[in-house]
Steps between C-alpha positions, in 0.01 A plus 500: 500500500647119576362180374573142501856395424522341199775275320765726309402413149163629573581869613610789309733701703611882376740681704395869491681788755435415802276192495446156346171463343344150451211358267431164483468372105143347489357748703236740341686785325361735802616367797710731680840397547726402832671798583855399749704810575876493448534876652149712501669828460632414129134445408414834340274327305271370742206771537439420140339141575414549835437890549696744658350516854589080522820600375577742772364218724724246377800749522410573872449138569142508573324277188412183600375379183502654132208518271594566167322759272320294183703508168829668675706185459400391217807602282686380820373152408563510166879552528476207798346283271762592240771384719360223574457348158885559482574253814238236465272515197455108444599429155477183387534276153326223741207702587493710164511789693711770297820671600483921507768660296768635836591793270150671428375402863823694637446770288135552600619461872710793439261724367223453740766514832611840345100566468486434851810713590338686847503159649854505467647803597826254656686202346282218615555138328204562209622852438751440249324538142854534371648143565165387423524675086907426478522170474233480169605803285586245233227268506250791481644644204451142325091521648450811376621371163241256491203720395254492814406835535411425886880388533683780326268776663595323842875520386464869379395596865795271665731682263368842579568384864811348436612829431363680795665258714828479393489133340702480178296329232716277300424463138414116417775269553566093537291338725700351788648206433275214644675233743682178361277217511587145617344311186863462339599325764259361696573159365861508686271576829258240448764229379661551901161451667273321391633175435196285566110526538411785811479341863261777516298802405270781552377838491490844706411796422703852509437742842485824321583728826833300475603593088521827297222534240531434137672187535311147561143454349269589781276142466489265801699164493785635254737376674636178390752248690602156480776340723758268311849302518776583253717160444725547709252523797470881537116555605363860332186709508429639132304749504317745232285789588261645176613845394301815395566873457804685418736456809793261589464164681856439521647518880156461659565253798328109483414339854397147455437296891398187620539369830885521516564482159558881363637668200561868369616682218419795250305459172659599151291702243302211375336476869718185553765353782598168615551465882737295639323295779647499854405277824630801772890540416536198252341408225170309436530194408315296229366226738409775738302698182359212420328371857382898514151597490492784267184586535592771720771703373462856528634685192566873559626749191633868600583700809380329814394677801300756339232517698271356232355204725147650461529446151326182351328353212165673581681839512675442164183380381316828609709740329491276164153562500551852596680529193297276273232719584736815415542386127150350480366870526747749591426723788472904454849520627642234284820561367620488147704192529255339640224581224777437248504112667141481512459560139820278430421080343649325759 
């Protein structure tokens, strides 16, 4: 079954034997998902959702179109929709939409794509419940301390999986050491930059097809820049993205563009960089920032050509709602982490 191609935030994707199966988010729980083939013949699974005489069909060649039996992807979904919260759940501080806890959301991953093990009877790329529980061993052991009987009966089953699977579950030990922080020395940065009053400023927002999740706060317009001369005539582009989650903004690549005037650089892990501003091969001078109209510089944060040009503000703004409405009254195949944010003061 095929439908209307949608932006990439919008579509949960799960990689089972064989196939890729598609949902998009705000669709009603029952709509049957887009089913691509990678190779037919590794999809034992298929007479389950589409009956065993299609399945022959599709084997041979001869189905034109699938029609999916009612309820048979439904757990298929689920784990979908479980992946992806991991890659583009919107949290924001902005938007006072909460972040879900990576650990428990990982470890209820894992137990439902092991639930769902005759979909995967080959390594696919949403196979692996191991790497999924590894990472988390720790962090679990310190929910499960916490008293929720919800949590530590979730953790009891990843541990009984754990050691089915061969993933050794470390006692609890030191969380990892979080990343150094400019705020010690931020004052050196600013003293070399910002000499004088901004020739001028602005917003943009973050393209979240081009960054990894759990980084920047997921709100429009957090993007902040302002172009300014250093005394000794050096023109710069500050800029400061708004963080959010648990993941690392340091090395994430800054593109700031106007007419011929261009910059780039990384951020550090307070979501900041300074770009040195460049006129093709030299660099920009402060008469030429000056006479500039800023109005339409282009700032761009993370990977670029991602193929995430489909993405804009009314797609972003979809799947916040999509997820408003996920903690506003969480669906029947709501997971635990994000119950546990729906019940959270935030």
């Amino acid at each position: 079954m095929t439908h209307p191609v949608q932006p990439l935030p919008l579509v949960a994707v799960l990689e089972v034997s064989g196939a890729v199966l598609s949902w998009v988010v705000d669709d009603a729980p029952s709509t049957a998902p887009t089913i691509g083939f990678t190779d037919p013949l590794r999809a034992d699974w298929l007479w389950r959702v589409v009956g065993e005489d299609r399945h022959v069909e599709v084997v041979e060649g001869r189905a034109a179109d699938l029609e999916v039996l009612p309820g048979s992807t439904d757990a298929l979904r689920r784990l979908a929709i479980g992946h992806w919260l991991r890659r583009w759940w919107p949290a924001s501080v902005r938007d006072g939409i909460a972040e879900l806890d990576p650990a428990l959301l990982d470890a209820e991953i894992a137990l439902a794509t092991v639930a769902a093990d005759a979909f995967f009877t080959d390594d696919t790329l949403d196979s692996d419940a191991a790497a999924l529980l590894a990472p988390h061993t720790a962090r679990l052991d310190a929910l499960a301390a916490q008293g929720d009987p919800r949590v530590s009966g979730l953790i009891d089953r990843c541990r009984d999986l754990a050691a089915d699977i061969g993933v050794d579950w470390a006692g609890p030990g030191a969380a990892p050491a979080a990343p150094a922080r400019r705020a010690d020395y931020a004052l050196a940065a600013g003293a070399a930059t910002s000499r004088q009053d901004a020739i001028a400023g602005g917003v943009a927002s973050v393209n979240w097809s081009a960054v990894p999740p759990g980084v920047f706060d997921a709100a429009e317009d957090t993007v902040e820049w302002s172009v300014r001369t250093a005394d000794d005539g050096t023109v710069t582009a500050v800029v400061t993205v708004a963080l959010s989650g648990p993941g690392h903004a340091d090395g994430i690549g800054v593109t700031i563009r106007c007419g011929e005037h261009a910059g780039t650089g990384v951020l550090d892990a307070d979501g900041q960089t300074v770009l040195a501003l460049h006129t093709g091969a030299r660099p920009t001078t402060e008469t030429e920032a000056w006479n500039q109209d800023w109005s339409t510089a282009e700032v761009h944060v993370g990977a670029t050509g991602t193929g995430g040009t489909d993405e804009d503000a009314q797609t972003r703004a979809r799947v916040r709602a999509f997820a408003r409405a996920r903690l506003a009254a969480p669906a029947a195949d709501a997971f635990l982490a994000e119950i546990l944010a729906a019940e959270s003061d935030y």
